[in-house]
TIGUBA-901253 format. One line per field, with one value per residue (C-alpha): residue number from 1; x, z, y. Coordinates in steps of 0.001 Angstrom, whole numbers, plus 524288, in hexadecimal, padded with zeros to 5 digits. Example, Ala and Ser with C-alpha at 12.3 -4.5 7.8 and 13.67 -1.06 7.14 Angstrom:
nr	1_2
east	8300C_83566
up	81E78_81BE4
north	7EE6C_7FBDC
END
This chain:
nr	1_2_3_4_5_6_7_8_9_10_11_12_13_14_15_16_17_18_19_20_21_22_23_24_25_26_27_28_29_30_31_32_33_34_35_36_37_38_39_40_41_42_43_44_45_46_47_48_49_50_51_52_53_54_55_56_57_58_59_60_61_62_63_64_65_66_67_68_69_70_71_72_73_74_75_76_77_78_79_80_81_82_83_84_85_86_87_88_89_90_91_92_93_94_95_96_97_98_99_100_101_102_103_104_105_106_107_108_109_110_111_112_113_114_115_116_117_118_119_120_121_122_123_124_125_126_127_128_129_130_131_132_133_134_135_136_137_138_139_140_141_142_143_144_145_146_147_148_149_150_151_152_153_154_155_156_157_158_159_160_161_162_163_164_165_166_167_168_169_170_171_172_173_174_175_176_177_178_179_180_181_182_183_184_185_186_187_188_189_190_191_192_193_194_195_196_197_198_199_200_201_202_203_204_205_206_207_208_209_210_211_212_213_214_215_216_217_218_219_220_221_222_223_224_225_226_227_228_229_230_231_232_233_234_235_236_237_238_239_240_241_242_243_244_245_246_247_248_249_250_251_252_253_254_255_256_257_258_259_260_261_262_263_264_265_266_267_268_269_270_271_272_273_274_275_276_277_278_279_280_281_282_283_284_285_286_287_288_289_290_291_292_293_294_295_296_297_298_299_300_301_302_303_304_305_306_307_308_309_310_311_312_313_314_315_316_317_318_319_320_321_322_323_324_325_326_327_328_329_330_331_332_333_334_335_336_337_338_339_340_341_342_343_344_345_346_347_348_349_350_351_352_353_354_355_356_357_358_359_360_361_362_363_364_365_366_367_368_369_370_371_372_373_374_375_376_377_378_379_380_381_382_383_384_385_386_387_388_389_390_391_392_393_394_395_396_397_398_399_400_401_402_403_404_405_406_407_408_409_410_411_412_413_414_415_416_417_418_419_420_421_422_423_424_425_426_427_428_429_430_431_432_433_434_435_436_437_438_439_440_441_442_443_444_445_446_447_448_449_450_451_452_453_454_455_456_457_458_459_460_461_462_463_464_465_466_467_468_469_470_471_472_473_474_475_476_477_478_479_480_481_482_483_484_485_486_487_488_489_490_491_492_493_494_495_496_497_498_499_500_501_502_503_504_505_506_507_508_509_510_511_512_513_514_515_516_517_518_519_520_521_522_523_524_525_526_527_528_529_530_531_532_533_534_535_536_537_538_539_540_541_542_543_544_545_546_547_548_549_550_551_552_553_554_555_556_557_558_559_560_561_562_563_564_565_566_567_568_569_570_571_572_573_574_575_576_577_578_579_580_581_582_583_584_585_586_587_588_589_590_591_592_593_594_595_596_597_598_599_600_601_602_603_604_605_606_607_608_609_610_611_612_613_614_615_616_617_618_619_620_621_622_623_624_625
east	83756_82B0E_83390_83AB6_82CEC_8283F_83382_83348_8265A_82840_832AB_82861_81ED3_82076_8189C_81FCE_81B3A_8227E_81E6D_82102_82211_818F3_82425_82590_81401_8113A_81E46_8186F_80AD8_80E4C_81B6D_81CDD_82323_821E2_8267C_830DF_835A6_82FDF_823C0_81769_814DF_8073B_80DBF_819EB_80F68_80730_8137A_817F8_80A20_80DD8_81B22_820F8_82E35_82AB1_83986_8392A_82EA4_83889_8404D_8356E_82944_82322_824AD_81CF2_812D8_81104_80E64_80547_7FEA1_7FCCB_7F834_7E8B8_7EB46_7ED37_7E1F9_7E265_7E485_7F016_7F3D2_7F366_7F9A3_804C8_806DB_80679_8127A_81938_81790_81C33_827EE_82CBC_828FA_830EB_83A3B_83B40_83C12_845CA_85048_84E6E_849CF_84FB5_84975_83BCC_83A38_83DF5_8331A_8294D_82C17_82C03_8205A_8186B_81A9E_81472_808A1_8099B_808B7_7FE3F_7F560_7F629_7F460_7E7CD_7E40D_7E558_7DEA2_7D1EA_7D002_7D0C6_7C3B0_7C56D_7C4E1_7CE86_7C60F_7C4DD_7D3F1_7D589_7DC25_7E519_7F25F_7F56C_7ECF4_7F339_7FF7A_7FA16_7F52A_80178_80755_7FDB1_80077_80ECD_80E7E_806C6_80E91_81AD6_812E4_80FED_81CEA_82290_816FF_818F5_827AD_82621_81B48_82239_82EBB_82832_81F66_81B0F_811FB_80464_7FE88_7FC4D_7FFC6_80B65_80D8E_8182D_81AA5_80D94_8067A_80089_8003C_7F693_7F74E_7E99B_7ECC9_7E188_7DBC7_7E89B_7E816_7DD4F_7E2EB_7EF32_7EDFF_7FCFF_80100_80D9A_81111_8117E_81FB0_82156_81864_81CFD_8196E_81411_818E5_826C9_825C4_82834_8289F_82E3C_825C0_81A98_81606_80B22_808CF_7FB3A_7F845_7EB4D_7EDAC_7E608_7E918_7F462_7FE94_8024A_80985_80D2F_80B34_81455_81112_81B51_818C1_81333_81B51_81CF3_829B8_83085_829D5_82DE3_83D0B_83D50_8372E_82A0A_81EB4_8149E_8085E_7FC39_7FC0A_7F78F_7F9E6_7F711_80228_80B5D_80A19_80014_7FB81_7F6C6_7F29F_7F410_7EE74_7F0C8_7E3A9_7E4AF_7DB66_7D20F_7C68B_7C9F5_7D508_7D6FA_7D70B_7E0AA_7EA99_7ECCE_7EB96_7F721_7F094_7F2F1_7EE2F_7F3CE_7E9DB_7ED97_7E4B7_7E20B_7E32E_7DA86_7D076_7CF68_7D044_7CA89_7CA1C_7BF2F_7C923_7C1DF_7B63E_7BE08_7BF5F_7CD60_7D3E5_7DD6B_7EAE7_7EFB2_7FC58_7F77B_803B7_80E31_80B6E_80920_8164C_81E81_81A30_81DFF_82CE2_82D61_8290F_83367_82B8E_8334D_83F25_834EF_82FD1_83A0A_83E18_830AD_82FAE_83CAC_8388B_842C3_843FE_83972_83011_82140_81B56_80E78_80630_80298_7F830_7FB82_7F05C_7F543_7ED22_7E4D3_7D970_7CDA0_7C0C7_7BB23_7C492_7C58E_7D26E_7DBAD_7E4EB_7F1F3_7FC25_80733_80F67_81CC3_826A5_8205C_81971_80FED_819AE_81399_807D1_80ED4_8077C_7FBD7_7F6F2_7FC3C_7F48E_7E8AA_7EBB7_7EC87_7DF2E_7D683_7CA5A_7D14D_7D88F_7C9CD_7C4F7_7D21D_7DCA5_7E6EB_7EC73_7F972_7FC0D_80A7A_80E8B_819A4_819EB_822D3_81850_80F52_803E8_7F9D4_80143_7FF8B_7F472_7ED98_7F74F_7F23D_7E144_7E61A_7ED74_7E09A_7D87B_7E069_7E087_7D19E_7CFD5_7D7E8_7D22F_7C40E_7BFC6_7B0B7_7B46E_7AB11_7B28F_7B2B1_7C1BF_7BF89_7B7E8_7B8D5_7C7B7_7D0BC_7DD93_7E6BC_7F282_7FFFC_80626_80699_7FD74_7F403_7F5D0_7F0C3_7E704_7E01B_7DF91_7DA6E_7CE9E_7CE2C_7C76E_7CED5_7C4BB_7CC0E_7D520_7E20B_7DDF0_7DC6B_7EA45_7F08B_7E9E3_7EDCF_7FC6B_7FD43_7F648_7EF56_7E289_7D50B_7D735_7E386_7DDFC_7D160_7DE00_7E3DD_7D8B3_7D673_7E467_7E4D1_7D9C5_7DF45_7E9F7_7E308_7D622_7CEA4_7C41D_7C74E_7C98C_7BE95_7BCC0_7C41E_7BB04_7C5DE_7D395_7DE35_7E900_7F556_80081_7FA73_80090_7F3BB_7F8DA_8063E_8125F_81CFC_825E0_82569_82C25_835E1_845B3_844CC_838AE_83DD7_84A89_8427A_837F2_8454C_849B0_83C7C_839C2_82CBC_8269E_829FF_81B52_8168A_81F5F_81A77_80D1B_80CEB_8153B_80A2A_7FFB1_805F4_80837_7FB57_7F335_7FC3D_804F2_81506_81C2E_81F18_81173_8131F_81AF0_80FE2_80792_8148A_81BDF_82B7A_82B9B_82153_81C6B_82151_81C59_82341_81F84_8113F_810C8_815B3_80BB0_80DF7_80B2D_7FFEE_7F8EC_7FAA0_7F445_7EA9D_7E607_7E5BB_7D8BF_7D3CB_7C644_7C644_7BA77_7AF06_7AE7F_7BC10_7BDAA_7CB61_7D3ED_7E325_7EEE7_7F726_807A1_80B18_81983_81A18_811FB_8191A_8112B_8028B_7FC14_7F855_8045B_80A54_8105A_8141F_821D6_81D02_80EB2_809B0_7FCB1_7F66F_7F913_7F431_7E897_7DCDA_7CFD7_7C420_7CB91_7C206_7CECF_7DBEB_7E6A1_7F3DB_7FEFE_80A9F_812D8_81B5C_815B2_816AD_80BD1_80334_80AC6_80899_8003B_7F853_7F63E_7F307_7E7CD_7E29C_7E077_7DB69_7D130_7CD79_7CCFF_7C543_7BC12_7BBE3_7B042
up	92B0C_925D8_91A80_916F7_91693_90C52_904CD_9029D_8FFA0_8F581_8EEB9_8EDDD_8E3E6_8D877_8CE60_8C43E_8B836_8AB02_89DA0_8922E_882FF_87974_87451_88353_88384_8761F_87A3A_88880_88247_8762A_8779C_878E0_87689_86895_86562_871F3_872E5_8816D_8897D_887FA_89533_89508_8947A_8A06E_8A989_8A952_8ABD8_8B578_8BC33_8BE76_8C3FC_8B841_8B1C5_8A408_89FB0_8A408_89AE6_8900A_8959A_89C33_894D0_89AAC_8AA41_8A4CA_89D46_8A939_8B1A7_8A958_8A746_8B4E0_8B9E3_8BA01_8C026_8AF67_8A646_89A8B_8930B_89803_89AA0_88CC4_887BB_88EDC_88C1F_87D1C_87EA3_88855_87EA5_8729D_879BE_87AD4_86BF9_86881_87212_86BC6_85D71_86038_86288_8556F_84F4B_85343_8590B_856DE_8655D_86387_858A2_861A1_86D9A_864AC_85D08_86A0B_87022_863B0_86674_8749F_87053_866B9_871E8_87B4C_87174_86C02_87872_87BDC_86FC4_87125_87CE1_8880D_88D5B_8857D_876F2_86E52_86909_877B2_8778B_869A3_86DAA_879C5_874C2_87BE5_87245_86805_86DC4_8704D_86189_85D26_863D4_8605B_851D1_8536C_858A5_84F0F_84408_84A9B_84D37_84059_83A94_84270_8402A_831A3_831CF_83A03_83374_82463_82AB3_83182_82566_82E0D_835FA_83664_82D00_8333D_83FF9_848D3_85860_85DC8_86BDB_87331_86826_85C13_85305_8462E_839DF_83209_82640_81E0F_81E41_8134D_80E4C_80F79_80C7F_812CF_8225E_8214B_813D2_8105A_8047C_80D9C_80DBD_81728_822C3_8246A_82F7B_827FE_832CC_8303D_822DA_81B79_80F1D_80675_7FC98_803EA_80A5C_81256_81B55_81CDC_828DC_830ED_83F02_8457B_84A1D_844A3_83F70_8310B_82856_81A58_81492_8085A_80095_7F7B2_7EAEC_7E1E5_7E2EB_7D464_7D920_7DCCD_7D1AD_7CA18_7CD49_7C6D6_7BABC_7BFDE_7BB03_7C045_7C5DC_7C04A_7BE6D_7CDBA_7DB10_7E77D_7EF20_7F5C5_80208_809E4_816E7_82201_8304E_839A0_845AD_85102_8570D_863E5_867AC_8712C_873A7_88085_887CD_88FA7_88377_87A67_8869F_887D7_8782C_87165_86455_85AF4_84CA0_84453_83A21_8308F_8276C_81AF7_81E3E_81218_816E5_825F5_82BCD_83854_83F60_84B5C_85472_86048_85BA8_85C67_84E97_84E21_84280_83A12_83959_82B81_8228A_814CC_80F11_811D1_80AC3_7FEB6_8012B_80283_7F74F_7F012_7F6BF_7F4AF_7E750_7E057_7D740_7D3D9_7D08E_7C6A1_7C093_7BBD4_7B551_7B274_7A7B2_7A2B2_7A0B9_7A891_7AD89_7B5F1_7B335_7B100_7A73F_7A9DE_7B34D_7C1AF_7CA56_7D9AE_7E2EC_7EE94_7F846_7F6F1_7EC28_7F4D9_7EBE5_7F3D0_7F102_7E35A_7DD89_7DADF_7CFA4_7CE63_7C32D_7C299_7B7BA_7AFD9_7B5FA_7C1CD_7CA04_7D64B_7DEBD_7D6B5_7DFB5_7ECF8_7F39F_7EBB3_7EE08_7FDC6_80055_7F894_8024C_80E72_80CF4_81488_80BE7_7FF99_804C0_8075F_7F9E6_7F190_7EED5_7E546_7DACC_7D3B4_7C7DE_7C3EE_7B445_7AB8E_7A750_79D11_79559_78D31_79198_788EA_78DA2_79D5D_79B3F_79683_79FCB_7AB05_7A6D7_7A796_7B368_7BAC8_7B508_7B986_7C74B_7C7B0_7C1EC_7CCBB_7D771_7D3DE_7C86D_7C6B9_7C951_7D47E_7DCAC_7E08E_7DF75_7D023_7CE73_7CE6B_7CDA1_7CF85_7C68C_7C85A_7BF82_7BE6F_7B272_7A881_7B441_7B0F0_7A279_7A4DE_7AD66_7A43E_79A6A_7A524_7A5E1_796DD_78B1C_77EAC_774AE_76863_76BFB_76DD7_76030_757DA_75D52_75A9F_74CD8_748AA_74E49_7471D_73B79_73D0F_735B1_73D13_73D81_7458B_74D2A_750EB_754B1_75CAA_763F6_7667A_76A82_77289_77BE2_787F3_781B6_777AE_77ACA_7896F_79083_79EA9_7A6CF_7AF1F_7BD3C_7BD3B_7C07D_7C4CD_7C0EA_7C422_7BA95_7C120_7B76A_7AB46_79E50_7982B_78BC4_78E20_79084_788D1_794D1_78F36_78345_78851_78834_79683_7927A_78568_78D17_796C3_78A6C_78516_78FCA_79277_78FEE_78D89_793EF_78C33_78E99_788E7_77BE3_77A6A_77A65_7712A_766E7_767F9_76836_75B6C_7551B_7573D_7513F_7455E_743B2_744F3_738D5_73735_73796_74746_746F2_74309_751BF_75969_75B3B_75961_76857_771C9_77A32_78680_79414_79289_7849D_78810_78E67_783DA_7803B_772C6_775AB_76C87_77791_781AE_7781B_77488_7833C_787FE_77F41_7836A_78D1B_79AC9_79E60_7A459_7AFB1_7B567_7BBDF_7BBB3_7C02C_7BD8D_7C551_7BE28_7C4A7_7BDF9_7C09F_7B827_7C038_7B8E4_7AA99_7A89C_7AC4D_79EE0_79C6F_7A815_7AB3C_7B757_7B160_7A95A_7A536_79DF9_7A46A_79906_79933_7A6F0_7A70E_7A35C_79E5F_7A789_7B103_7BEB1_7C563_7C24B_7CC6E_7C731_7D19F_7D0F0_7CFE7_7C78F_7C090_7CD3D_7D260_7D5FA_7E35D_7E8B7_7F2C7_7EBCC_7DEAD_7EB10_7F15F_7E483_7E26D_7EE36_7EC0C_7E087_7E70A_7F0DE_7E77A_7DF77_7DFF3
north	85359_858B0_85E0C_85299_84D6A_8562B_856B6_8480E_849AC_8547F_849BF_83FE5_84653_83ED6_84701_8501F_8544A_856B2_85BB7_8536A_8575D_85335_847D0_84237_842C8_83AD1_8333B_83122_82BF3_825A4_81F39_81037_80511_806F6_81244_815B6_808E5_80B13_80756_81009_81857_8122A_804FF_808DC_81055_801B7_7FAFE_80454_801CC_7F66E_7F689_7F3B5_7FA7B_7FCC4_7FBEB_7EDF1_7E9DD_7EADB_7DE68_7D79F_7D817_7CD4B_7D338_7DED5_7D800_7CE5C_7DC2B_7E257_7D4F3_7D287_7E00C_7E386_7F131_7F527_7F6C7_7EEA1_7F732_7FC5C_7EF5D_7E909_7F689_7F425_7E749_7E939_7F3E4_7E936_7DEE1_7E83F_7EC9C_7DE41_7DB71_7E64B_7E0B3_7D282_7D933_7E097_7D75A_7D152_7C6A8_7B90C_7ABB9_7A7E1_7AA5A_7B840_7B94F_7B3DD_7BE0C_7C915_7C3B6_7C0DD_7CC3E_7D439_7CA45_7CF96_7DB6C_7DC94_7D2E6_7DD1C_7E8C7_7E239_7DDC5_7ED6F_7F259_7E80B_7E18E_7EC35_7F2C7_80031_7FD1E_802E4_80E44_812E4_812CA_81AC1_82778_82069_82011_811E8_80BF0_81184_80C6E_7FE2F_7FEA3_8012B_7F5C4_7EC7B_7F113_7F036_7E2E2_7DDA7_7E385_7DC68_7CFB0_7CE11_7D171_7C7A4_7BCF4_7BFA3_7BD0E_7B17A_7AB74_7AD52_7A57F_79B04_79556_78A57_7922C_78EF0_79775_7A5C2_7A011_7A1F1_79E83_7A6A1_7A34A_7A2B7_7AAEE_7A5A0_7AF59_7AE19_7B6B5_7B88C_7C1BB_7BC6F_7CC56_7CD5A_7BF23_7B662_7AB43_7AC27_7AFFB_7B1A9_7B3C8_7AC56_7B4C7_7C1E6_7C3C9_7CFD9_7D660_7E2E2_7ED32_7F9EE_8020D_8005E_80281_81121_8142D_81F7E_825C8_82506_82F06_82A60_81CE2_81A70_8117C_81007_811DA_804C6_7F686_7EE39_7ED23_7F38B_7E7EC_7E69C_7D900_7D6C6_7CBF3_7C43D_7C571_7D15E_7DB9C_7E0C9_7E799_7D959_7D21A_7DB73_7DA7A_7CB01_7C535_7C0F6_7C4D7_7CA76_7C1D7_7C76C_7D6A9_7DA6C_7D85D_7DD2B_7E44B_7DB2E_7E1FB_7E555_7EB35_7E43F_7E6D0_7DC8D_7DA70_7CF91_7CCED_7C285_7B739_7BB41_7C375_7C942_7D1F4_7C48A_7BC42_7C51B_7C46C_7B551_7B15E_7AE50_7AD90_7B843_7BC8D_7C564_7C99C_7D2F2_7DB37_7E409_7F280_7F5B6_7EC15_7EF8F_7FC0B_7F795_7E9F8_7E5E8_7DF84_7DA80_7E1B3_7EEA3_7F536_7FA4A_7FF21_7F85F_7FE2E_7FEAF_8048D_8057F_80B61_8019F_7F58A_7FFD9_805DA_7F962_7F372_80116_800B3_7F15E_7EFD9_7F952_7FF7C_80944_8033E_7FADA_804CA_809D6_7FAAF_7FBC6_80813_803BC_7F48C_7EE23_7E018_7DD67_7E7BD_7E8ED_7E438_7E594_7EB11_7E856_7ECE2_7ED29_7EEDB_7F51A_7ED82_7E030_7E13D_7E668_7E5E6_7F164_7FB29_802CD_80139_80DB3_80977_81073_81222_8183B_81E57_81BD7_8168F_8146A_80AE0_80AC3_81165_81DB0_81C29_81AFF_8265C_8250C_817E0_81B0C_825B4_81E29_81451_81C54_8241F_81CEA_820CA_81D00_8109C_80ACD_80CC0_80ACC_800C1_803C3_7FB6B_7FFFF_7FB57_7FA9A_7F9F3_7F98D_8089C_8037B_7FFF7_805D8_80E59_804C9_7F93A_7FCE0_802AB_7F43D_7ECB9_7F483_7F247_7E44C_7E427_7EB38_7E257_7D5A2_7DBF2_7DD78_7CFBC_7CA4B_7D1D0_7D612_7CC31_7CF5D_7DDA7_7E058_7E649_7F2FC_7F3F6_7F1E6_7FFED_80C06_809C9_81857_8185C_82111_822AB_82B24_82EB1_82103_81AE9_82652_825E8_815E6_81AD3_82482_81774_80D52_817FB_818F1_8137A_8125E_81202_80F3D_81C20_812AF_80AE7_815A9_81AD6_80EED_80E90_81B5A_81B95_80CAE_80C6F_80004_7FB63_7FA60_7EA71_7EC8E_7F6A2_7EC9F_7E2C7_7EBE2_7EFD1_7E007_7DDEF_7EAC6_7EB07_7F2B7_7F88F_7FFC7_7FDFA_80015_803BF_80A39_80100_7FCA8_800A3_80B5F_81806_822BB_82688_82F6C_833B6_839B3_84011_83740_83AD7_83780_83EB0_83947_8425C_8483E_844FD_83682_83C0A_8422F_83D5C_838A7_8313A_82CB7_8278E_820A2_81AE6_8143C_80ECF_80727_7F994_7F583_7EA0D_7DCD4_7D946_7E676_7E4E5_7D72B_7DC0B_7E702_7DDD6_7D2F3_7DC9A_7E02E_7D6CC_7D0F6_7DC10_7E158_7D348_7D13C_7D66D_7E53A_7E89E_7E754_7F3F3_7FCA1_7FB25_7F8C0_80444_8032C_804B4_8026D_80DB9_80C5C_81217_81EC3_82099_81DA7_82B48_831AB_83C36_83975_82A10_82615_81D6D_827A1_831C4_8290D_824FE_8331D_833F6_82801_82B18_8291D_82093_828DC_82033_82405_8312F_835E2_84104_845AB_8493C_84FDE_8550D_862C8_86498_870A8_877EC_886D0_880D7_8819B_8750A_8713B_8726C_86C58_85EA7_85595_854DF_84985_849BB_855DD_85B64_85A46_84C62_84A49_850AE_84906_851E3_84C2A_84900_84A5E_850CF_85483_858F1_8604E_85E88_86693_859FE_851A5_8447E_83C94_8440A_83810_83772_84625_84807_84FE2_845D5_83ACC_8448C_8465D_83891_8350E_83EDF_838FE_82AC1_830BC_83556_82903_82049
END
């Protein structure tokens, strides 16, 4: 008897223990509904507290929810944890049998409200505040739901809101909630801008050709705004012209946020009234929510990189160089995020037959260093390389100048000083002349290569002003030349290049001009012939190093106000480097005497997206002042 005792005894010890692989621990702690599809262990051990099967939660949300709401033998926090992963389960639930009947909509829409009410409720109303939570991994988890479930809110507010135009402006009940939208941080006149055409979630976007995403881990959710309108690469496609000669980028990031009525735990749990407020990255880095400073969660690479695969640059610039339907004819600056008068403009420009796409890891890795990102925006400006040098070169002064009429008129801003440009090949070539003074250098050229008298000479220079004659253009204090045939190249010469030179068009608008400029300084007749050349230079022939403009400007002087340093690619690394190219640009022709720096790669002419050419100029921005 005493045996049998024992024995059954012995089978009634519960405890074993087993060893689990480093997979099975982070699996065992981090896993959720998120990202196994399955309830967190944090969330099934509270259930199973309370008598609850876990598994059943997935049918009957509200029988779980009504245990966990009814219980006080759970802390809050616990509690309101829980009850975010309940609610999240059941959004994902509702989504993922599709769209169909408004009713559908406003289950899946309400539970994402659920959700992001208890995950804020979590994050600021319990006793501990969040900063006494920072290295417990269920916060991180209850973050992440919040975030998710506002990205999905406002997707799904933003669809609903663009189809039902009757809607009270930024205002939406759905079921028992009424939901507000306040995006005035973006638009300030326009809570809920109609012309927005998408809201996209940054986290399901990825792009190729860029190697880095650069996101700030915080609250919200990370959206792309695209606006309708001002994307060169559609306008581009029809006959319109262009409005004006700048624009902002049509899409931009923004970080929402749904904040709830109420200024207690008690208070956030019975409203039904929503916001969802959304806000500039650039601007915020950290918002006071219930008097708790939190940090903002951002994505500063996606708007940049959709508007690069969306715009189809490099299909244009191809019809660009050769003059085809529909191309440039003049040029366009793009800032890359709204004007912000506190923050010193980096201009780009990028060579032949090319277009911003030249500066996709460039202005990203700008963007993505925190210390850079505060002091910088970047402007791109996009030309027909078609063209002339002297042509662009004017076009482009005018296209700056237009942008810092429109944004900065009395010029007070900090944003119009101490300007950085940084150029590649052409781009550099119009660099090293936007930081020039032309004295009567260009004149005397013409003069000599014409043979015109003094009196048309004084006409020219009165009909010519920024194509022959400049001063470096103001506000500019540093610049950076990468692979710049300042001296031109003999590459431009070659039979490849002379192939390509025939088969370009030159920009109706840029004929018309040189024929009225002309004609108005020597008169009609045959007499025109002796300042118009039987063929007009074109962008290829501009870099010809036997090109009398390009000769000219390489002895034009840099103004003493702008310091300024070379990259230069050797891809004949066996040759001396005097005597060494980048497989298009002599040294010789790159290097610049004075420059404050100058950093040889062993690369080709593309060099302005190596790691190596990027460090380098983020040095110098760092440096900048």
């Amino acid at each position: 008897m005493l045996l049998a005792i024992v024995a059954l005894c012995a089978g009634c010890a519960g405890v074993k223990v087993q060893t689990v692989s480093a997979k099975d621990y982070v699996s065992e702690r981090r896993g959720d509904v998120l990202t196994t599809d399955k309830l967190s262990t944090s969330a099934r051990d509270v259930l199973t507290s309370l008598a609850v099967q876990p598994d059943r939660c997935k049918e009957n949300v509200d029988h779980c929810v009504q245990a966990l709401a009814r219980t006080d033998g759970i802390d809050s926090e616990r509690q309101l944890a829980a009850l975010a992963e309940l609610w999240l389960q059941e959004a994902l639930r509702q989504e993922k049998q599709g769209p169909a009947a408004q009713s559908r909509f406003e289950d899946a829409l309400g539970a994402y409200l659920q959700v992001a009410r208890y995950g804020y409720a979590y994050l600021f109303f319990t006793s501990r505040r969040s900063g006494e939570r920072a290295f417990e991994d269920r916060q991180t988890q209850v973050r992440d739901y919040y975030n998710f479930a506002v990205q999905q809110a406002a997707e799904l507010f933003f669809k609903q809101f663009r189809s039902r135009p009757d809607q009270v402006k930024g205002r939406m009940q759905v079921g028992d909630w009424l939901l507000s939208a306040n995006l005035s941080d973006l638009y300030p006149l326009d809570p809920v801008p109609r012309r927005a055409s998408e809201l996209l979630p940054a986290s399901r976007l990825t792009f190729q050709g860029i190697r880095s995403i650069y996101r700030r881990d915080g609250l919200g959710a990370d959206l792309v705004i695209a606006t309708d309108g001002g994307a060169l690469g559609t306008e581009a496609k029809s006959t319109a012209p262009l409005a004006g000669s700048y624009s902002e980028m049509p899409y931009r990031p923004v970080t929402a946020i749904i904040a709830f009525t109420g200024s207690t735990l008690a208070e956030v749990l019975h409203t039904q009234e929503a916001t969802l407020l959304g806000y500039d990255p650039y601007q915020h880095e950290t918002l006071d929510v219930h008097d708790v400073p939190v940090p903002l969660a951002a994505n500063f690479t996606s708007a940049y990189g959709l508007w690069l695969a969306r715009s189809d640059f490099s299909t244009q610039a191809l019809r660009n160089v050769l003059g085809k339907s529909g191309s440039l004819d003049a040029p366009y600056v793009y800032l890359t995020q709204p004007f912000d008068p506190d923050r010193q403009v980096i201009v780009m420009l990028h060579g032949l037959a090319s277009s911003p796409e030249a500066w996709i890891n460039v202005a990203n890795e700008v963007m993505g260093d925190e210390e850079l990102r505060k002091r910088y925006q970047v402007w791109q400006v996009y030309y027909p390389t078609n063209a002339p040098i002297a042509y662009n070169h004017a076009s482009i002064r005018a296209a700056l100048a237009a942008t810092f009429q429109h944004f900065d008129p009395e010029g007070t801003a900090a944003a119009s000083h101490d300007m950085v440009l940084i150029g590649h090949s052409m781009g550099g070539v119009l660099s090293r002349l936007l930081v020039s003074s032309s004295g009567s250098v260009l004149l005397d050229a013409v003069k000599e290569l014409r043979q015109i008298d003094d009196a048309q000479v004084k006409k020219l220079r009165a009909e010519t002003d920024g194509l022959l004659t400049f001063e470096a253009y103001p506000g500019i204090s540093r610049a950076i030349f990468i692979a710049a045939p300042h001296k031109g190249t003999p590459f431009a010469s070659n039979r490849l290049s002379r192939l390509l030179s025939g088969l370009i068009t030159m920009p109706v608008k840029v004929v018309d001009q040189v024929m009225r400029l002309n004609h108005q300084i020597i008169g009609g007749g045959q007499a025109s012939s002796s300042l118009l050349p039987a063929s007009l230079p074109n962008g290829v022939d501009s870099l010809k190093d036997s090109d009398p403009f390009i000769r000219a400007a390489a002895e034009l002087p840099i103004s003493p106000s702008v310091h300024y340093h070379s990259i230069v690619a050797n891809h004949t690394p066996k040759t001396t480097l005097e005597d060494s190219d980048d497989g298009l640009v002599p040294y010789r022709s790159a290097h610049l005497p004075g420059a404050e720096s100058e950093l040889v790669i062993p690369y080709s002419h593309s060099v302005q997206e190596t790691p190596e050419a990027i460090l380098e100029i983020r040095r110098i921005l760092r440096e900048h002042r």
